[in-house]
C-alpha positions as CSV (number, residue, x, y, z in Angstrom):
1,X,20.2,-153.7,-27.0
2,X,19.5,-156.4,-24.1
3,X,18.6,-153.7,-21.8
4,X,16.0,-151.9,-23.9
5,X,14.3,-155.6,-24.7
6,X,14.4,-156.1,-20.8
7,X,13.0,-152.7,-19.6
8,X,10.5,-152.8,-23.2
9,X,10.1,-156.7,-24.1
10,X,7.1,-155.7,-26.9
11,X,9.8,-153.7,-28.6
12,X,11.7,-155.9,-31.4
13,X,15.0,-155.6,-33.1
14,X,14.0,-153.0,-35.4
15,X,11.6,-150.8,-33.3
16,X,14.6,-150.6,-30.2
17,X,16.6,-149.1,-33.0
18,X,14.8,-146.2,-33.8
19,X,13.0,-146.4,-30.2
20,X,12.2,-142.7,-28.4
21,X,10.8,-141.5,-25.6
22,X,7.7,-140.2,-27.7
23,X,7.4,-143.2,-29.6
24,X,7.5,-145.8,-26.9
25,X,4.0,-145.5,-25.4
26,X,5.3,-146.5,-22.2
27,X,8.9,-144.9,-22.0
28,X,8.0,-143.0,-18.4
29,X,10.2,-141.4,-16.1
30,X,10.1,-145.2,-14.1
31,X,11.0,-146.6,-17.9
32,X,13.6,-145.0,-17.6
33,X,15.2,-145.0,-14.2
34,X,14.8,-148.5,-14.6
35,X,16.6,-149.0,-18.2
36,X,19.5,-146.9,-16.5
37,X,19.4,-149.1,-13.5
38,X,20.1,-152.4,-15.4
39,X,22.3,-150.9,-17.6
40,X,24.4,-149.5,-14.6
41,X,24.4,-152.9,-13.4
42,X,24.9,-154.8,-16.8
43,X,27.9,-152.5,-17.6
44,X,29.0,-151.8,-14.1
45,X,28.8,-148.1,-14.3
46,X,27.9,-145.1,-12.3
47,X,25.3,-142.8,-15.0
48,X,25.0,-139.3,-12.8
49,X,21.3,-137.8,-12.4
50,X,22.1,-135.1,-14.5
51,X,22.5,-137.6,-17.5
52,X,18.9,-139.0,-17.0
53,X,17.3,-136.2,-18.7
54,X,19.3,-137.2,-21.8
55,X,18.6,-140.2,-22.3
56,X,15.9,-140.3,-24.1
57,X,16.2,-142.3,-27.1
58,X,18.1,-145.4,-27.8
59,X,21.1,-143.9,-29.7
60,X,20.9,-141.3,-27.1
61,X,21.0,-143.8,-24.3
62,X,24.1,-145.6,-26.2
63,X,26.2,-142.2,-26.8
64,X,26.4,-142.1,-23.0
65,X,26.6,-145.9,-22.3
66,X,30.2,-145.3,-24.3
67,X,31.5,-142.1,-22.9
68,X,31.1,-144.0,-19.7
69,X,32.4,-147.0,-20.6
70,X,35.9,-145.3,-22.9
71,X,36.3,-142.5,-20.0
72,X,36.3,-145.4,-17.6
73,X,33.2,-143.5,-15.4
């Protein structure tokens, strides 16, 4: 949750949550290369390109923050 209230600091608790890519007014394709950028470098893991495309919600983003982080990736 750190990562989203870095990349969207107007976002609270509550609205990171539920957050989406339609529902984030400023969730962009830079949005999110950087929210996978500091997550990369908060978890020290390697997300692959083809990934970015999913991740596009925060439960989304969280589904593959822990197949990464269990599959040792």
């Amino acid at each position: 949750m750190d990562c989203f209230a870095t990349v969207f600091p107007t976002l609270d608790e509550t609205e990171i949550l539920r957050a989406r890519h339609t529902s984030v007014a400023n969730w962009d394709s830079l949005a999110t290369v950087t929210l996978i950028s500091v997550i990369e470098e908060e978890f020290d893991v390697s997300i692959p390109r083809e990934d970015f495309e999913y991740m596009i919600s925060f439960d989304l983003v969280l589904e593959c923050l822990k197949r990464r982080t269990v599959n040792g990736s």
